[in-house]
C-alpha positions as CSV (number, residue, x, y, z in Angstrom):
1,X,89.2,109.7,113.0
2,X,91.8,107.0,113.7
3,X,90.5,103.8,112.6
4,X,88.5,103.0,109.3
5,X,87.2,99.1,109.5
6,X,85.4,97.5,106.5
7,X,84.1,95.2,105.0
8,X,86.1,93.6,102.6
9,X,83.0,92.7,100.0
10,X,80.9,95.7,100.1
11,X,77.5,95.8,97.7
12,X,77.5,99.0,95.1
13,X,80.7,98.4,93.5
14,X,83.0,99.5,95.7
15,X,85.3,97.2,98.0
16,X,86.5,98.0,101.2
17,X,90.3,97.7,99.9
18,X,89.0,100.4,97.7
19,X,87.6,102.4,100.4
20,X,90.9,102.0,102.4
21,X,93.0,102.8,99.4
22,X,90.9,106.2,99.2
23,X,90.5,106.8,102.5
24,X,94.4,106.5,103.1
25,X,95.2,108.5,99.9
26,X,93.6,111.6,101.9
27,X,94.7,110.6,105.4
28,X,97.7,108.6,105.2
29,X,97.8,108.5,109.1
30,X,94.8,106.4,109.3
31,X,94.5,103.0,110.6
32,X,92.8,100.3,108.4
33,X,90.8,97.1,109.9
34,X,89.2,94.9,107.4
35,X,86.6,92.1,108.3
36,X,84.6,89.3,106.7
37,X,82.4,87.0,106.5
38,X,84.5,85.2,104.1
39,X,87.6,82.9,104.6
40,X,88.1,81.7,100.8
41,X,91.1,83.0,100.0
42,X,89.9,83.1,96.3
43,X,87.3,85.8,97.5
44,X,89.9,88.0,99.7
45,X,92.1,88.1,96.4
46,X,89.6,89.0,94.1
47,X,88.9,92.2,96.7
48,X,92.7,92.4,96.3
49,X,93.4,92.8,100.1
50,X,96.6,92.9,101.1
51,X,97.3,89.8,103.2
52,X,99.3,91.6,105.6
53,X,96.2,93.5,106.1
54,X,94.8,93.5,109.8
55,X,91.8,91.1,109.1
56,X,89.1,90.1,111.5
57,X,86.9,87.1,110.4
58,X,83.3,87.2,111.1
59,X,81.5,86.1,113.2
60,X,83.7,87.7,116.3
61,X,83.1,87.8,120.3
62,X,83.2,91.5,121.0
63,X,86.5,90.5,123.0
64,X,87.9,90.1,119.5
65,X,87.1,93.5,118.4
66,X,88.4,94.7,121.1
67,X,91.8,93.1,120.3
68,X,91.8,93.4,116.9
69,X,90.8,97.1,116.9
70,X,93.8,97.7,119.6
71,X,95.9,95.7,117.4
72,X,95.2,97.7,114.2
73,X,95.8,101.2,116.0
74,X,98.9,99.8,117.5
75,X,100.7,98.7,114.1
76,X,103.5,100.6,112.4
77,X,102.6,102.4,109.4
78,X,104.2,100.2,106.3
């Protein structure tokens, strides 16, 4: 696995910065892609996301995927 993307608001209690946190706690090689269906920055910093976080907003073209999940695999760790 190279790439974990996620929701940022997840139902169940968990959030997908807390997925990634996890997930990158036993793989610190993996790359992270969040996305969401919500652009009020009150709701991204309440799911504590990072804002240098790769983020792709929802809805997206599959084109944007594409770029964004290219993007995300490409980035520097840190």
């Amino acid at each position: 696995v190279a790439l974990l993307m996620t929701d940022v608001v997840m139902p169940g209690g968990m959030s997908g910065p807390q997925l990634a946190a996890e997930a990158l706690r036993r793989r610190p090689d993996l790359k992270v892609l969040f996305t969401s269906g919500y652009a009020d920055p009150a709701v991204l910093a309440r799911a504590q996301l990072d804002p240098s976080a790769p983020m792709l907003a929802k809805p997206y073209r599959h084109s944007d995927l594409v770029r964004a999940v290219r993007a995300a695999l490409d980035r520097k760790p840190g």
